[in-house]
C-alpha positions as CSV (number, residue, x, y, z in Angstrom):
1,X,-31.4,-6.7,13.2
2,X,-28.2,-6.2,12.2
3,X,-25.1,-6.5,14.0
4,X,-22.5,-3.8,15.0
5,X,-20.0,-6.2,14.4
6,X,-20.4,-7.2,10.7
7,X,-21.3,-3.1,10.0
8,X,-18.1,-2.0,11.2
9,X,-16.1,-5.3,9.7
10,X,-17.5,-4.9,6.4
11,X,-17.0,-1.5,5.6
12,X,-13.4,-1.6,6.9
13,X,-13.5,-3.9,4.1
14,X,-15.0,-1.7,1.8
15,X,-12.0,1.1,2.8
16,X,-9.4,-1.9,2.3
17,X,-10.2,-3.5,-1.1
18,X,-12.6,-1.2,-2.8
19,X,-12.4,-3.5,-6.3
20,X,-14.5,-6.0,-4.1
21,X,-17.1,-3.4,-2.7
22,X,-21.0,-3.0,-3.6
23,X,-23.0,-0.7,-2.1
24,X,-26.7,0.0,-2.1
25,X,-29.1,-3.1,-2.8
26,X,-27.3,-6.2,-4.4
27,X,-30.8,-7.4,-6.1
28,X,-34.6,-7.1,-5.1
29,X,-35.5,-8.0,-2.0
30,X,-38.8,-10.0,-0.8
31,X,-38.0,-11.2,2.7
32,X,-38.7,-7.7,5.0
33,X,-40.7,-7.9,7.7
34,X,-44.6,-8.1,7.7
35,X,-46.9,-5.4,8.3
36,X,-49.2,-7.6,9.8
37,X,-49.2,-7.4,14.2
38,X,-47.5,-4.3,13.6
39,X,-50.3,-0.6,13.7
40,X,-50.1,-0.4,10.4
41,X,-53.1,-2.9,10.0
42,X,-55.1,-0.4,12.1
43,X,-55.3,2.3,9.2
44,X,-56.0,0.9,6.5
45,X,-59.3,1.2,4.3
46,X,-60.6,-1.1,1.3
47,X,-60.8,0.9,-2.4
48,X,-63.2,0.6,-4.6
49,X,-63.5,-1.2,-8.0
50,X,-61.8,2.4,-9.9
51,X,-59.1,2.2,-7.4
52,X,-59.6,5.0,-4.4
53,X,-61.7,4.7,-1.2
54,X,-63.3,7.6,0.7
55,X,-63.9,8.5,4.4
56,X,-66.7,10.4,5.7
57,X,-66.0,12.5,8.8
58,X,-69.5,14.7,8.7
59,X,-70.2,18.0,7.7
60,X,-69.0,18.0,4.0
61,X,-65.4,16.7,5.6
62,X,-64.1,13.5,3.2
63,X,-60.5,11.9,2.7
64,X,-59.9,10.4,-0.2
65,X,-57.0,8.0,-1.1
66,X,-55.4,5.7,-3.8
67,X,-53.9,3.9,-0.5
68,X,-50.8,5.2,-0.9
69,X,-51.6,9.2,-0.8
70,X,-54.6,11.2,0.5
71,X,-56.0,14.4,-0.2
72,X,-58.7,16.3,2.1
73,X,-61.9,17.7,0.6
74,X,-64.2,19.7,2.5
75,X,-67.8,20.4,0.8
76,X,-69.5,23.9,1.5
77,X,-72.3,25.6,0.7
78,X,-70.2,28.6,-1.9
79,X,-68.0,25.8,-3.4
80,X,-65.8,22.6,-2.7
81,X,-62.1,22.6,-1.3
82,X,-59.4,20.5,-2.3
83,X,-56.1,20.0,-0.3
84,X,-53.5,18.4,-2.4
85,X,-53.8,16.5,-5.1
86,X,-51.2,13.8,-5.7
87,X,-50.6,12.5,-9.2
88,X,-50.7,8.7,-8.6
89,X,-54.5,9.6,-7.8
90,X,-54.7,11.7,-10.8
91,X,-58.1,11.6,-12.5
92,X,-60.3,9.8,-9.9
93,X,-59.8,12.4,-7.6
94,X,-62.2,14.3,-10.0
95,X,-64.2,11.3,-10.2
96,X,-64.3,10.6,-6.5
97,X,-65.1,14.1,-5.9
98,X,-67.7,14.7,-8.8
99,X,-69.8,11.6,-6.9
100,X,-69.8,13.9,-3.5
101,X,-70.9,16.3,-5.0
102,X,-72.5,18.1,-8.2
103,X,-70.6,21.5,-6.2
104,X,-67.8,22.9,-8.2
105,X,-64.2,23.1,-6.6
106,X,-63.5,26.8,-6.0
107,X,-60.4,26.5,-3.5
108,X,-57.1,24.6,-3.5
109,X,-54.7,24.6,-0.8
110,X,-51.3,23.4,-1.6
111,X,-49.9,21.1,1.9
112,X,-46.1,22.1,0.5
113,X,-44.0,22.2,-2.6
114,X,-43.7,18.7,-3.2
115,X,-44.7,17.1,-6.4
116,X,-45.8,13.6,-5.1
117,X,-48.5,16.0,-3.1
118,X,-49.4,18.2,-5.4
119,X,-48.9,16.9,-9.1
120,X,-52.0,16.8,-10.1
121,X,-52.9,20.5,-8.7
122,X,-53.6,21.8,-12.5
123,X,-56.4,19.3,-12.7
124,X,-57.9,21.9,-10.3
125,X,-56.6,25.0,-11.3
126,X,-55.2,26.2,-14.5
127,X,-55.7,28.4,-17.3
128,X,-58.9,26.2,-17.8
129,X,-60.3,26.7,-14.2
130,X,-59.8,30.4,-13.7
131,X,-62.6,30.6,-11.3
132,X,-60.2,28.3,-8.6
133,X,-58.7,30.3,-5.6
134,X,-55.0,28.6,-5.2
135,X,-53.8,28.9,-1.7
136,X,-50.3,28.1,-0.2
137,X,-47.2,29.8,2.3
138,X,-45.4,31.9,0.8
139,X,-42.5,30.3,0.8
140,X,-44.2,27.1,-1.6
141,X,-45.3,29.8,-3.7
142,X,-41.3,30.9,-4.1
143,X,-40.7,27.0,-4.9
144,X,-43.6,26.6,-6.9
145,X,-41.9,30.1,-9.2
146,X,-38.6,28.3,-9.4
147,X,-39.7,24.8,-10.3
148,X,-42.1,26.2,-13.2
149,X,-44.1,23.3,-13.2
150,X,-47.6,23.5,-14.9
151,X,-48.6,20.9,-13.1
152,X,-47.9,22.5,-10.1
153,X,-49.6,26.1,-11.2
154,X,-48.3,29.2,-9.0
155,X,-50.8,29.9,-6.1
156,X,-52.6,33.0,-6.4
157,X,-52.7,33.9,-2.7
158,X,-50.0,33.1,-0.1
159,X,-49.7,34.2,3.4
160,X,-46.7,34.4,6.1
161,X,-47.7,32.9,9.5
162,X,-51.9,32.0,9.3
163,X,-54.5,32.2,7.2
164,X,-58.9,31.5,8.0
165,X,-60.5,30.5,4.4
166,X,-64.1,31.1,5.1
167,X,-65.7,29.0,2.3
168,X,-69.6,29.2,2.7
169,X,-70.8,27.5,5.9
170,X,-67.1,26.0,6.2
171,X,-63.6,27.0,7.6
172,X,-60.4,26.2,7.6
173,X,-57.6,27.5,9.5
174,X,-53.9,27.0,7.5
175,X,-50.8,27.6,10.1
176,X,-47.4,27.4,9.4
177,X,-45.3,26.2,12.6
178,X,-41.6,26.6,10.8
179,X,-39.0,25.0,8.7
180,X,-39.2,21.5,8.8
181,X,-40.1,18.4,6.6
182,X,-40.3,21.3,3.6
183,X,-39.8,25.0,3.5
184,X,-43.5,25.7,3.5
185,X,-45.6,22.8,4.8
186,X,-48.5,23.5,6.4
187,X,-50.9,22.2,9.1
188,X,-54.3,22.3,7.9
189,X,-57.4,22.2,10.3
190,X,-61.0,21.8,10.1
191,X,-62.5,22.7,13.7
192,X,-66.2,22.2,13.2
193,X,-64.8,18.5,11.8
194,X,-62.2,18.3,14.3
195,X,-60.3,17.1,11.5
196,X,-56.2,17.6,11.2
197,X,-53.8,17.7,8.4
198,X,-50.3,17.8,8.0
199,X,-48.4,16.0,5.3
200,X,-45.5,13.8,5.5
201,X,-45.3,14.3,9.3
202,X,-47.2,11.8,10.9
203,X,-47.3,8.1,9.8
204,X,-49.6,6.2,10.8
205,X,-48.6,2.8,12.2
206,X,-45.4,2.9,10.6
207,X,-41.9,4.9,10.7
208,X,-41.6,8.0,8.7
209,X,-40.6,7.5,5.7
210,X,-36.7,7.2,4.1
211,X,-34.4,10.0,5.9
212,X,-36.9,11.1,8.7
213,X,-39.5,12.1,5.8
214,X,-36.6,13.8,3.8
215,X,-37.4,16.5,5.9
216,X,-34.9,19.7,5.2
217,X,-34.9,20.4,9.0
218,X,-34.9,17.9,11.5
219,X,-35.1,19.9,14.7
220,X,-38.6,21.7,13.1
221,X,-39.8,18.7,12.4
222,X,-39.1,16.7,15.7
223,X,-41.1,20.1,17.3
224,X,-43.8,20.0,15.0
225,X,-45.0,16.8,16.7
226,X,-45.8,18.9,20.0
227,X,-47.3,21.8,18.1
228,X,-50.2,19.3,16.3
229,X,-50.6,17.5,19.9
230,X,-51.7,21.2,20.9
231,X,-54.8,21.0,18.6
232,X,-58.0,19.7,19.3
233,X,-58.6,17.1,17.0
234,X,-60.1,13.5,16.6
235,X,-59.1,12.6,13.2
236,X,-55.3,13.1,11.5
237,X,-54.5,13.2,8.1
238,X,-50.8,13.0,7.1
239,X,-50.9,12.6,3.8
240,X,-50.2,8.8,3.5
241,X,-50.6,5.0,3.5
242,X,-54.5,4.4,3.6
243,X,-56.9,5.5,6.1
244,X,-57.2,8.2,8.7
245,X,-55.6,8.3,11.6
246,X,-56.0,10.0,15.3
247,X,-54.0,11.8,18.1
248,X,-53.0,8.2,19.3
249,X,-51.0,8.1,16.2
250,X,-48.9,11.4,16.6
251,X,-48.3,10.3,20.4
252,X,-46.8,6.8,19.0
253,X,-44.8,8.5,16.4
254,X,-43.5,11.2,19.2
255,X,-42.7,8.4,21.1
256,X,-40.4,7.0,18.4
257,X,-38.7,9.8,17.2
258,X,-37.6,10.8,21.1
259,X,-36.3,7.0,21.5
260,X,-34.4,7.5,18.1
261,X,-32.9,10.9,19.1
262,X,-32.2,9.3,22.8
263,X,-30.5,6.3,21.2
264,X,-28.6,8.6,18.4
265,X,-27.1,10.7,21.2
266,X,-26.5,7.8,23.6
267,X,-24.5,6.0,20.4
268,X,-22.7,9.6,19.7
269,X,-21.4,9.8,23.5
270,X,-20.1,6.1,23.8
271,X,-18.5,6.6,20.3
272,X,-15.5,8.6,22.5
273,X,-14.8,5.6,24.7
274,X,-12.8,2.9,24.6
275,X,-15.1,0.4,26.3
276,X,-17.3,0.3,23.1
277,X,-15.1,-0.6,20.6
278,X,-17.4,-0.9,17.7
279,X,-18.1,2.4,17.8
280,X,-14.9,3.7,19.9
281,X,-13.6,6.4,17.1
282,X,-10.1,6.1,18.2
283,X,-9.9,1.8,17.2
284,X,-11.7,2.5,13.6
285,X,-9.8,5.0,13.1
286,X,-6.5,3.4,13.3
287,X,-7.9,0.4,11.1
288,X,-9.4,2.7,8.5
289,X,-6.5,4.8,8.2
290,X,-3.8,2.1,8.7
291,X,-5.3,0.9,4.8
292,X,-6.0,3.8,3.9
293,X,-3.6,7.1,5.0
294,X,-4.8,9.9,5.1
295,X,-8.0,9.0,4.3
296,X,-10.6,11.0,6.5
297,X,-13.7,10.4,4.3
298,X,-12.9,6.8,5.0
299,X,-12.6,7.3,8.5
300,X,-15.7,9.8,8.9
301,X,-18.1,6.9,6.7
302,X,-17.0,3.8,8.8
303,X,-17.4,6.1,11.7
304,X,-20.4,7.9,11.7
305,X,-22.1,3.8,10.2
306,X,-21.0,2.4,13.0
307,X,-22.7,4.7,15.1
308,X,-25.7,4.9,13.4
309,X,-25.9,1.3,13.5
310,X,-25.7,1.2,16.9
311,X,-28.7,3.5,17.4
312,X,-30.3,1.5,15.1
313,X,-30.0,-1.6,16.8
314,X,-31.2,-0.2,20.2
315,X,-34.2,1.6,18.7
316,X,-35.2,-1.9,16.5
317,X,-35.3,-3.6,20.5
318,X,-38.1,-1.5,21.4
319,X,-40.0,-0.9,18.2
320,X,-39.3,-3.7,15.3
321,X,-42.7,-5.3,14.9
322,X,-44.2,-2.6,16.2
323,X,-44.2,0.4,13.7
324,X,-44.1,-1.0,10.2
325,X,-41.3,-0.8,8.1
326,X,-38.5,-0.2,10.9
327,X,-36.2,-2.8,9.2
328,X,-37.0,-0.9,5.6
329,X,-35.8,2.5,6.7
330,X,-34.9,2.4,10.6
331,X,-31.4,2.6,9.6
332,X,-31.6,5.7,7.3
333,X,-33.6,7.3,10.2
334,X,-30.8,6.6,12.3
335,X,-28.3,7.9,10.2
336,X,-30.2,11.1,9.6
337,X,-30.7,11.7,13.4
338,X,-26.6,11.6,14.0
339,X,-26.2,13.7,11.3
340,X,-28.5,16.2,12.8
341,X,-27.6,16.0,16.5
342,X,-23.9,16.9,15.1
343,X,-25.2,19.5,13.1
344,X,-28.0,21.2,14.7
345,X,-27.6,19.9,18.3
346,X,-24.3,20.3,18.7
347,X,-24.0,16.7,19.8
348,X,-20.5,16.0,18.3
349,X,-19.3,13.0,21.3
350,X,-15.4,13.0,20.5
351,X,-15.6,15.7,17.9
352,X,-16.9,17.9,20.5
353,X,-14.3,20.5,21.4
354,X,-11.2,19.0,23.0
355,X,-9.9,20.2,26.2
């Protein structure tokens, strides 16, 4: 882990003799911690010799993935379903699906906006598959209009809060719990399957990904945890790294994201005292600003580091070894969460407003 110490040393540093500074990666790296003992090893699924793998969860309900990325597909009697269709999969996502099935894809549901998701979408429905329904929110069908993206073709139906497709002998019910990872991303759920889907929300044996899954409102996404653990479901899909997962793996990731926002606040609050002085405000400010006056960026970036890095630190105790990947992007997570509790909590520690 690292230590608050040498976080708050070198960037005071940095702030004194910038000529000398770096920042971001020096060089690549090869020495982060294994996935192996961690969950992660729990969801993963082999691929086959053209490079995907499938899962079979019964009546017509299939994941398919290139390991990285999956994308739902649910087989009915008036057609096939497709949600999402990620570009690194590209091609043999027709391929996996034409072996499923000799049933042509008449639906495709767009998860959200996001191209890594939904790059390959015009595979499915274009000028040159005019017979495909395109479904999404409404507000991915606003992005979708802006980005003008044939790849990402503009859905042809769109809907505010819910919406039932009734696809032959198969449903799906699309619900759109709020703002969070995206502006429009939805949960998707099969209830004859029991199957659930919600992309870049849930990952499965590992932390989210950089940033708290880039997500353009932390608060909605923190909630959207509780709102899938209201579902009835024995299978999860979130969009990512290799196999299915289950309602074991939402309660894990819950777990981690309340330690993180515990940890970000607890860091926040002793920031404002003097009996933590790598994070005590008052002592780096007086070393930023002594080498550089006037300086508050300076002052703000060492700060609001030092905090995170002590959130960090504490959340690593508890969960390093256990979730993949906590020493890859724990820290941004950390750093994402202060920001947030400042912002949207109104968890400002010292900042707060002074009597």
């Amino acid at each position: 882990m690292k230590s608050l110490l040498s976080t708050v040393v070198t960037s005071l540093l940095f702030w004194a003799n910038p000529a000398t500074a770096c920042t971001g990666f020096a060089g690549l790296h090869d020495h982060f911690l294994p996935i192996n003992g961690t969950l992660a090893v729990e969801n993963q699924i082999p691929l086959n010799a053209a490079g995907y793998g499938v899962s079979d969860f019964g009546h017509g309900a299939y994941m398919i993935t290139d390991g990285a990325y999956q994308t739902f597909v649910l087989v009915s009697t008036a057609g096939v379903v497709v949600v999402d269709a990620p570009p690194t999969t590209g091609h043999k996502l027709q391929w996996a699906i034409g072996n499923l099935t000799a049933t042509p894809v008449r639906w495709f549901i767009y998860s959200h906006s996001h191209s890594d998701h939904a790059g390959g979408a015009y595979l499915f429905a274009n000028q040159s598959h005019p017979k495909v329904t395109t479904i999404s929110h409404e507000n991915t069908a606003s992005q979708l209009a802006t980005a003008r993206d044939p790849h990402r073709p503009v859905p042809k139906v769109t809907f505010k809060d819910k919406y039932t497709l009734v696809a032959g002998n198969q449903t799906l019910e699309l619900f759109f719990p709020g703002i969070g990872h995206d502006l429009g991303n939805i949960i998707i759920y099969a209830p004859k399957q029991k199957v659930l889907m919600m992309v870049d929300q849930i990952y499965a044996g590992w932390v989210p990904f950089w940033n708290l899954a880039a997500s353009i409102y932390v608060p909605g996404w923190i909630e959207a945890h509780d709102q899938l653990l209201g579902y009835d479901f024995d299978v999860y899909l979130g969009g990512h790294m290799g196999g299915p997962a289950n309602r074991t793996a939402v309660k894990v990731q819950r777990e981690y994201v309340h330690d993180l926002y515990d940890n970000c606040a607890d860091a926040l609050i002793k920031s404002g005292s003097p009996e933590n002085p790598t994070v005590d405000i008052a002592a780096i400010s007086k070393t930023v600003l002594t080498n550089n006056p006037y300086n508050i960026w300076a002052q703000f970036a060492v700060y609001l580091d030092a905090v995170a890095d002590l959130c960090y630190n504490k959340t690593s105790d508890k969960w390093l070894g256990k979730l993949a990947a906590q020493d890859i992007f724990g820290f941004s997570h950390a750093r994402t969460m202060v920001s947030s509790l400042r912002l949207d909590y109104d968890v400002l520690g010292p900042n707060d407003v002074q009597p």
